[in-house]
C-alpha positions as CSV (number, residue, x, y, z in Angstrom):
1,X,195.9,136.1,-62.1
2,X,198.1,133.2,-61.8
3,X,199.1,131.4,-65.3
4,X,199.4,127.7,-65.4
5,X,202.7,126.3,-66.8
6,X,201.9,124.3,-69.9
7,X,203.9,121.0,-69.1
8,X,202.3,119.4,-72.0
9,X,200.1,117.2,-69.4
10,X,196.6,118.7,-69.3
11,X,194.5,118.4,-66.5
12,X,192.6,115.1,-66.1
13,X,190.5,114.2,-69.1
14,X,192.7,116.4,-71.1
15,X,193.5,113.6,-73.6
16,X,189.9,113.1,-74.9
17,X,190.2,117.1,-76.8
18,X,189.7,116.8,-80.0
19,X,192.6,117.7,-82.6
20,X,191.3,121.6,-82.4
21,X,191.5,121.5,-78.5
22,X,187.6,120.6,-78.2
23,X,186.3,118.5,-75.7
24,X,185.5,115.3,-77.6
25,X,182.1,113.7,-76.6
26,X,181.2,110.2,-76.0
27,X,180.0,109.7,-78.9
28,X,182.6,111.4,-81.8
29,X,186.0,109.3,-82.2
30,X,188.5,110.7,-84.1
31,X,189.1,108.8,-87.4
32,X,192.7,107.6,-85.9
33,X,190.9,106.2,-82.8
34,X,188.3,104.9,-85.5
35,X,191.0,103.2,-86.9
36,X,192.6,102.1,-83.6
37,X,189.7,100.5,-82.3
38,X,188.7,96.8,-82.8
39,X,185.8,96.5,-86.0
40,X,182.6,95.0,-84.5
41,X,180.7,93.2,-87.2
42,X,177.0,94.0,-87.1
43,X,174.4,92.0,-87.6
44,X,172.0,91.8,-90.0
45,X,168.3,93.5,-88.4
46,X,166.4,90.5,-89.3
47,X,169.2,88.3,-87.0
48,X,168.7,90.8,-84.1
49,X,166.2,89.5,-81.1
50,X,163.4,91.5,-80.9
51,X,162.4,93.1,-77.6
52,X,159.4,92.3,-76.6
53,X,157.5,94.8,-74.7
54,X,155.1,94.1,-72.0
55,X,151.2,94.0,-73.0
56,X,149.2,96.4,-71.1
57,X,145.4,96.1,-71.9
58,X,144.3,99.8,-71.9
59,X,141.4,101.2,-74.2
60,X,142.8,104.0,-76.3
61,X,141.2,107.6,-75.1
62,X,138.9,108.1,-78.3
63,X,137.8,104.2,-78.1
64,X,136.6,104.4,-74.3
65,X,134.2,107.7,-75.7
66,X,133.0,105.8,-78.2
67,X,131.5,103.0,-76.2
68,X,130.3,105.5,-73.8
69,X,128.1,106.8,-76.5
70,X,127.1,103.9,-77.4
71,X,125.8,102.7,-74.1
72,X,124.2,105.7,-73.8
73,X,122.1,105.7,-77.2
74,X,120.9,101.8,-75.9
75,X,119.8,103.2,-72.6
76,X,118.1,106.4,-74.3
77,X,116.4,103.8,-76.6
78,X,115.3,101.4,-74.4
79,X,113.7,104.1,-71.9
80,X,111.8,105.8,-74.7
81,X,110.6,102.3,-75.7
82,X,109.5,101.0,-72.7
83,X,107.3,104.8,-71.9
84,X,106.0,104.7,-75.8
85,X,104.8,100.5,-74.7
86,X,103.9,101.7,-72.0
87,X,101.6,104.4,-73.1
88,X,99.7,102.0,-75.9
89,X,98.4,99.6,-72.6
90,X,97.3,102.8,-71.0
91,X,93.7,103.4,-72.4
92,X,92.9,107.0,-73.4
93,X,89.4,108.6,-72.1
94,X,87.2,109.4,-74.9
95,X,83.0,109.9,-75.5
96,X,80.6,107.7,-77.3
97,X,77.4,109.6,-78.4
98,X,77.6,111.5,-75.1
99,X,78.7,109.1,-72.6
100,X,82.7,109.2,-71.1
101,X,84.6,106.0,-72.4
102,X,88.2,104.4,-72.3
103,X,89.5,102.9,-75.4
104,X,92.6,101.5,-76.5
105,X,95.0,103.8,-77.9
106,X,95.1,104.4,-81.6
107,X,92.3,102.4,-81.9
108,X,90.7,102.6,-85.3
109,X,87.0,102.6,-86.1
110,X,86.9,99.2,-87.3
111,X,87.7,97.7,-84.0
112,X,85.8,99.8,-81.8
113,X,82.8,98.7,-84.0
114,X,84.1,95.1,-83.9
115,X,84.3,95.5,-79.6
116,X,80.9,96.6,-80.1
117,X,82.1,100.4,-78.3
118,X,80.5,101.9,-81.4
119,X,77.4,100.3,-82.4
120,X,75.7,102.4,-85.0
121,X,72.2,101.1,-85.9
122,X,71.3,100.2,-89.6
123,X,68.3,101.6,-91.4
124,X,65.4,100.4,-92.6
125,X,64.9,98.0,-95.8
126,X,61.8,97.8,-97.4
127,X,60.6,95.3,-99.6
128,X,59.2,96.0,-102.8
129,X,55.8,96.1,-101.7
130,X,56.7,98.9,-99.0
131,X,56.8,96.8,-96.3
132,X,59.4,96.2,-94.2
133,X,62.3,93.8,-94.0
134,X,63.1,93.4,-90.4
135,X,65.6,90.2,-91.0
136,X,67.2,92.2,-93.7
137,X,70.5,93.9,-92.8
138,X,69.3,97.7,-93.6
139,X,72.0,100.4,-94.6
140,X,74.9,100.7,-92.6
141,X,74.4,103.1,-90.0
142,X,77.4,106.4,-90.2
143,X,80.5,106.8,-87.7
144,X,81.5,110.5,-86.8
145,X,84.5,111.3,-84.8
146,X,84.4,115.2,-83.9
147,X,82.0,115.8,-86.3
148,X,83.2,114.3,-89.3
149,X,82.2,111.0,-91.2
150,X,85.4,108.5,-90.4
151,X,86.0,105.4,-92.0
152,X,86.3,102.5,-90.9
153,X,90.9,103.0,-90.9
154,X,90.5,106.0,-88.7
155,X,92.1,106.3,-85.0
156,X,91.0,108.0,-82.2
157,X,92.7,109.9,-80.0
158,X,92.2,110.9,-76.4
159,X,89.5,113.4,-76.0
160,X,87.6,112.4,-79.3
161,X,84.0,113.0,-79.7
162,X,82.5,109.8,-81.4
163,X,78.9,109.8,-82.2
164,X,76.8,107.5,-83.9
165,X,74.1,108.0,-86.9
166,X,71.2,105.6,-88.3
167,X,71.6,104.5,-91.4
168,X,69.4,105.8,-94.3
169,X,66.0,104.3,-95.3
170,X,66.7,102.2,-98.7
171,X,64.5,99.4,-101.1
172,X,65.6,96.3,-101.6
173,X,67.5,95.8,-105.1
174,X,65.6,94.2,-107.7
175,X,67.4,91.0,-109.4
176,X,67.3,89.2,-112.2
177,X,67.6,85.0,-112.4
178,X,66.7,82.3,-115.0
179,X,64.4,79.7,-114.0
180,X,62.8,76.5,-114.9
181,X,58.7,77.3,-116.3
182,X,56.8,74.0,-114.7
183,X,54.8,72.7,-117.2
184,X,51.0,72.0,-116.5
185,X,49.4,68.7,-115.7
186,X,46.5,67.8,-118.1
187,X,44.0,64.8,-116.3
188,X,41.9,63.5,-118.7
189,X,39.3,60.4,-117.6
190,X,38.5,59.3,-113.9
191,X,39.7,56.7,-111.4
192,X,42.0,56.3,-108.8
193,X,44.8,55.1,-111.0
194,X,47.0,57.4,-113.1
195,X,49.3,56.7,-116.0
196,X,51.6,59.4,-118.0
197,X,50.9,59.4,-121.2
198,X,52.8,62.5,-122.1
199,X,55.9,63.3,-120.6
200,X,56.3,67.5,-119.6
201,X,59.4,69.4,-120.1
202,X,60.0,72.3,-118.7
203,X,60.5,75.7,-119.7
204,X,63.1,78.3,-118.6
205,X,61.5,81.7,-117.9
206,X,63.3,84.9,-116.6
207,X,61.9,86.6,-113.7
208,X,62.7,89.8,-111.6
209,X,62.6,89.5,-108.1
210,X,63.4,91.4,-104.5
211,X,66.9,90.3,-103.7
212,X,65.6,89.8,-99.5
213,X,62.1,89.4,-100.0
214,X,62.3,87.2,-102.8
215,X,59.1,89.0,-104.4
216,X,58.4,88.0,-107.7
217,X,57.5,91.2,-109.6
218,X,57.5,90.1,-113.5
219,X,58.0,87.1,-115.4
220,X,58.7,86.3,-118.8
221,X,58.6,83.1,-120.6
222,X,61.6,82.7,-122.7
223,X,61.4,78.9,-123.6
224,X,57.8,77.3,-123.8
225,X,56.8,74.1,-121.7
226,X,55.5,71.0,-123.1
227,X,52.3,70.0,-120.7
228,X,52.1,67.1,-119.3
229,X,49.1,64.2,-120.0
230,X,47.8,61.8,-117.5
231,X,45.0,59.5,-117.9
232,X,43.1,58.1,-115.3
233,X,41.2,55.2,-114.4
234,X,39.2,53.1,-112.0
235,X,37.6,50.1,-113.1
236,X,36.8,48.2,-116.0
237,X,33.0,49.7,-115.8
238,X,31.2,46.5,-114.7
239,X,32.7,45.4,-111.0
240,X,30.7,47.4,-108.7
241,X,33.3,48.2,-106.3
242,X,33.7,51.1,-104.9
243,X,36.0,52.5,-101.8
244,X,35.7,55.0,-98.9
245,X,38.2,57.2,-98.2
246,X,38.7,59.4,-94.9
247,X,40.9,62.4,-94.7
248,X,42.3,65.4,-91.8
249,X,42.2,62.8,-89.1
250,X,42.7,60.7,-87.0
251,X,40.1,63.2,-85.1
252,X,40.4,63.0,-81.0
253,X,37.2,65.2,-79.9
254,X,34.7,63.9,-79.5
255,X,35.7,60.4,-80.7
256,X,34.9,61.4,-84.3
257,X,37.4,58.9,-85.7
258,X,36.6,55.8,-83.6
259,X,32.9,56.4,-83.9
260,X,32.9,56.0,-87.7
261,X,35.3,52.5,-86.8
262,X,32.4,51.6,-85.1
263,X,29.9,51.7,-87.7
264,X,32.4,50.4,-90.2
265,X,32.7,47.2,-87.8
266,X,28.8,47.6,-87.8
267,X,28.6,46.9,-91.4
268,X,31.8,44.9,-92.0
269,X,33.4,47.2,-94.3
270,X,37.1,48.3,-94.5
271,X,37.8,52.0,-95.9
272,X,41.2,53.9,-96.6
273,X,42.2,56.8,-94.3
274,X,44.6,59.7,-95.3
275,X,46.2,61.0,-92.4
276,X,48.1,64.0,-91.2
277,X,51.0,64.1,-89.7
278,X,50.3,66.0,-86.8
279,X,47.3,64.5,-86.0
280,X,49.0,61.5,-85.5
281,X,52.0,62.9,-83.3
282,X,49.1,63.6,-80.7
283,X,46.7,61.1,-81.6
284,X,49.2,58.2,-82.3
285,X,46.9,55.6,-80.3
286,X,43.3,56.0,-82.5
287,X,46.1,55.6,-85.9
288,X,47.0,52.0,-83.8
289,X,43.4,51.7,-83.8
290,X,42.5,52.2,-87.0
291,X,45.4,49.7,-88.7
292,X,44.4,47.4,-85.8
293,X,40.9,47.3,-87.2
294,X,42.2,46.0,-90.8
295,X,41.7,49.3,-92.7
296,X,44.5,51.0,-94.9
297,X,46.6,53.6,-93.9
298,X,47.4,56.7,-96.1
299,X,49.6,59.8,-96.0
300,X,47.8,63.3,-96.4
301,X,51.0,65.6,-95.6
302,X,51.9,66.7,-92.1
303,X,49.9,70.0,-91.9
304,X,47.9,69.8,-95.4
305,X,49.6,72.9,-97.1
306,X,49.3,73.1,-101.1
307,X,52.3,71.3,-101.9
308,X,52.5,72.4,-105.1
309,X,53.6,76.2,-103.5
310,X,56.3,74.6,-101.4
311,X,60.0,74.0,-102.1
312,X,61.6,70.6,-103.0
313,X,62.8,70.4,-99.7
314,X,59.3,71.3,-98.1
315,X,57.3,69.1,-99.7
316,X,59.9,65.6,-98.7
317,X,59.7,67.5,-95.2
318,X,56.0,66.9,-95.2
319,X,56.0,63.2,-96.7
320,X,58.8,62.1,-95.1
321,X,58.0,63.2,-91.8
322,X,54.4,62.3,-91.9
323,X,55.1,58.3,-93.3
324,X,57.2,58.0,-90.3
325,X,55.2,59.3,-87.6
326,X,52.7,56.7,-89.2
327,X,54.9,53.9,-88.8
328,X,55.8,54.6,-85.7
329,X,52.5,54.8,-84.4
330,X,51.0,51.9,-86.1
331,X,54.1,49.7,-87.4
332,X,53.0,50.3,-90.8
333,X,54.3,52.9,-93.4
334,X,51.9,54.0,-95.8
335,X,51.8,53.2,-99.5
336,X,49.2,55.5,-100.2
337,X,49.5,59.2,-100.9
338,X,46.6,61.9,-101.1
339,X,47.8,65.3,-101.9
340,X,45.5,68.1,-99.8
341,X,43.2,69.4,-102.1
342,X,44.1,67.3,-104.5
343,X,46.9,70.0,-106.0
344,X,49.7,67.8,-107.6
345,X,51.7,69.1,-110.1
346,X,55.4,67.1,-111.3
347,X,57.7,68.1,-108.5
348,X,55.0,66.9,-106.1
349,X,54.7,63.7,-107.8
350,X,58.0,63.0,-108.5
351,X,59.1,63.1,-104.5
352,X,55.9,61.2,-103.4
353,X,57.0,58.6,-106.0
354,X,60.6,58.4,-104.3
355,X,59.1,58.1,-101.1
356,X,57.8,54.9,-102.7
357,X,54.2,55.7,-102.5
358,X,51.2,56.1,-104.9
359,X,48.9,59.0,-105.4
360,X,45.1,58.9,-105.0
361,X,42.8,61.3,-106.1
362,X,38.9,60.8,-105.5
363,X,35.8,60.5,-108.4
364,X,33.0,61.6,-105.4
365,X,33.7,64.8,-103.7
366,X,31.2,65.0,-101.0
367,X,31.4,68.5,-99.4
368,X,30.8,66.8,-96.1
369,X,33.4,69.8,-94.6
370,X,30.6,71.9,-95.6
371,X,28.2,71.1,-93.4
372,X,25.4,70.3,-95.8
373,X,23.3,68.3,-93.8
374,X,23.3,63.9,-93.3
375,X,20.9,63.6,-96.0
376,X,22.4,65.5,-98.9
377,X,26.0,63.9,-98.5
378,X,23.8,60.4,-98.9
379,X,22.0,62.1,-102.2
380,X,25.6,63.1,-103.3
381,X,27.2,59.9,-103.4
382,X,23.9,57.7,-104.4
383,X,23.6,60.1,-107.6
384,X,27.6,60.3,-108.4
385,X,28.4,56.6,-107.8
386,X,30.1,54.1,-110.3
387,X,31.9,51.2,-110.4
388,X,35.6,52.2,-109.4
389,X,34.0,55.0,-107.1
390,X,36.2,56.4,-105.0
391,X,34.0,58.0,-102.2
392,X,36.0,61.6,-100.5
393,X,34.8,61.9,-96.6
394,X,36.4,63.7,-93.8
395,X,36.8,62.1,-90.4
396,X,39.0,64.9,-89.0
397,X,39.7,68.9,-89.6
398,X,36.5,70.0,-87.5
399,X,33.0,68.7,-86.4
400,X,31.9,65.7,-88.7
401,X,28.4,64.9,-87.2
402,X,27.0,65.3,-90.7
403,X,29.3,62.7,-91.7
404,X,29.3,60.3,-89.4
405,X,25.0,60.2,-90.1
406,X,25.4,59.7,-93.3
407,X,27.7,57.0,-93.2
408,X,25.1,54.4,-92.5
409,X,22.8,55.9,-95.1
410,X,25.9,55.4,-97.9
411,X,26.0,51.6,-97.1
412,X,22.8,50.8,-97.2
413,X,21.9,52.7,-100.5
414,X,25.4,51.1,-102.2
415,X,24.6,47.9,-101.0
416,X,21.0,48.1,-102.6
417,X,22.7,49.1,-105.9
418,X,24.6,45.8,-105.7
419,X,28.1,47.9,-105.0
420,X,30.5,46.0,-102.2
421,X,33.3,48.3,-100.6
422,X,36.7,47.8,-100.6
423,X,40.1,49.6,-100.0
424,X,41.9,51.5,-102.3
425,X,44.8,48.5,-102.7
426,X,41.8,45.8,-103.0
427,X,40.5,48.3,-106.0
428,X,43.3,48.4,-107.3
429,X,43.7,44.9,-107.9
430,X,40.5,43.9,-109.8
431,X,40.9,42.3,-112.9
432,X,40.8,44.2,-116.2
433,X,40.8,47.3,-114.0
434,X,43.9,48.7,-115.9
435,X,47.9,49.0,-115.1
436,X,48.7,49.5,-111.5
437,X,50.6,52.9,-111.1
């Protein structure tokens, strides 16, 4: 092998060895060419200008899964929503006492009774006297849904057995209530006038009654009631006056009414006549005719109950109603009031009063409705008569032909006796006869 001649001129590159013959790199300078070379002076970091790299908008790996996840949570969620909407439109097959239906889902009991799906019926509610209540609600009738009593929060499902049970048989409840104890009305004297002369008060009693039926099954007066005294009158005991009254009509068959007109026009006589109220709503021309012939006009209730077993608002019902079907007819309203059978107790009063009308009792009661023969009803009255009579006749409530013959017989006797007949308002008016009520 040939040797090379060391001429102290290496080959190219030969210069950049390092001091032990090494091949000096790039980047390693011997501390003389340190030395050798020019100083740069560096500058301070925060003088340097900063590179600025390109922005490239990319999602980092883990990011992109996240929102994946996400997306996919949102689509899971709106899928199972829409099938679980969905499946409460969708009714669900069930039976009612037997017979297939389709409800609502989860439906409770309450709302298929308020749909009327379910309708259980009540039971029966008696009254305390054993009868029954039929516009009483009875016991609620029982709801089973597969065999079990449910209440009213229940749901059904699909394939539920619902049936329905009637409600048991129960009593009505007994109650207890204060109440005012109506004092009594003591009359004393005769006449067709009346003056208090003792005010009543009421009591306060405490009665037990059926809480539907309204039954009345005891009573017990707690507070007494102070009675109340009237006095009447009807004359001063020397004018012979004396006034016929008619009541129950006017009277349509068989012209009863305008037959007795006619003898009244016979004998020049004017008389007072009670009427009802629903006599004159059909016979609203003879009540024309009777006012047209000069006598006086009185109420006698619209369908002559006994007022004094009605309510407040029954009893105004039955005045009110009757003085205006009177007016109407006739263009009069009556200032006159006679009670049916006479029954008048303060609550009565008191309301006929408002109404702006006085009350008239009788001093003759003839029993004409009794059908006791023309001649005894003339006896009656002849034997009973007085001055400040007030005579009690019937032209209406059934078949007067007993009345209507007496009629004539009752003038003529009267008028013998020196009586002359008048109407209740001309009685009322004679001198020394007493205050006017």
């Amino acid at each position: 092998m040939h040797e090379q001649e060391d001429t102290g001129v290496g080959p190219a590159g030969a210069d950049d060895r390092g001091p032990r013959g090494h091949r000096e790199l790039p980047h390693y300078r011997s501390r003389e060419k340190r030395e050798a070379e020019p100083q740069r002076v560096r500058e301070p970091i925060h003088n340097r200008p900063r590179r600025q790299a390109p922005m490239v908008l990319t999602a980092h790996p883990r990011r992109r899964s996240r929102t994946g996840l996400v997306l996919a949570f949102v689509a899971l969620f709106l899928v199972v929503g829409a099938a679980a909407a969905w499946a409460t439109l969708v009714p669900v097959g069930v039976t009612v006492d037997g017979t297939a239906a389709r409800v609502q889902p989860r439906s409770t009991v309450a709302e298929l009774l308020a749909t009327g799906v379910v309708t259980p019926q009540p039971g029966v509610l008696h009254a305390l006297d054993g009868s029954v209540l039929a516009s009483a609600p009875g016991p609620a009738g029982v709801v089973l849904v597969n065999g079990r009593v449910a209440s009213t929060g229940q749901r059904v499902r699909a394939g539920d057995r619902i049936a329905t049970k009637r409600g048991p048989e129960a009593t009505e409840t007994i109650m207890a209530r204060q109440v005012p104890a109506p004092f009594r009305t003591v009359v004393k004297g005769f006449g067709e006038r009346e003056k208090v002369v003792t005010d009543g008060e009421p009591g306060v009693a405490l009665e037990w009654f059926g809480r539907y039926s309204g039954e009345v099954v005891r009573s017990e007066i707690l507070i007494k009631p102070v009675n109340q005294v009237v006095q009447r009158s009807g004359g001063d005991g020397t004018s012979k006056l004396v006034a016929l009254t008619f009541d129950d009509g006017p009277w349509g068959p068989k012209d009863q009414t305008e037959r007795i007109l006619d003898i009244l026009d016979e004998y020049d006589i004017k008389a007072t006549f009670f009427m009802l109220g629903n006599r004159v709503k059909v016979n609203g021309d003879i009540a024309a005719e009777v006012e047209k012939r000069g006598h006086l006009l009185g109420n006698h209730s619209f369908s002559h109950p006994d007022l004094t077993g009605e309510s407040a608002a029954e009893i105004r019902k039955q005045v009110r109603r009757t003085s205006t079907l009177i007016e109407n007819a006739t263009g009069e309203r009556p200032r006159w009031f006679r009670a049916p059978g006479g029954a008048v107790d303060p609550q009565v009063r008191s309301i006929v009063e408002a109404e702006g009308m006085t009350i008239a009792h009788w001093t003759i009661g003839t029993g004409d409705w009794k059908n006791l023969g023309s001649e005894r009803i003339v006896d009656i009255v002849e034997r009973k008569v007085k001055p400040g009579a007030i005579v009690l006749l019937h032209d209406g409530g059934g078949t007067r032909e007993d009345t209507i013959e007496a009629l004539p017989g009752i003038i003529e006797r009267l008028r013998d006796k020196g009586y002359r007949f008048v109407t209740l308002e001309e009685l009322s008016y004679v001198p020394g006869a007493g205050e006017r009520y």
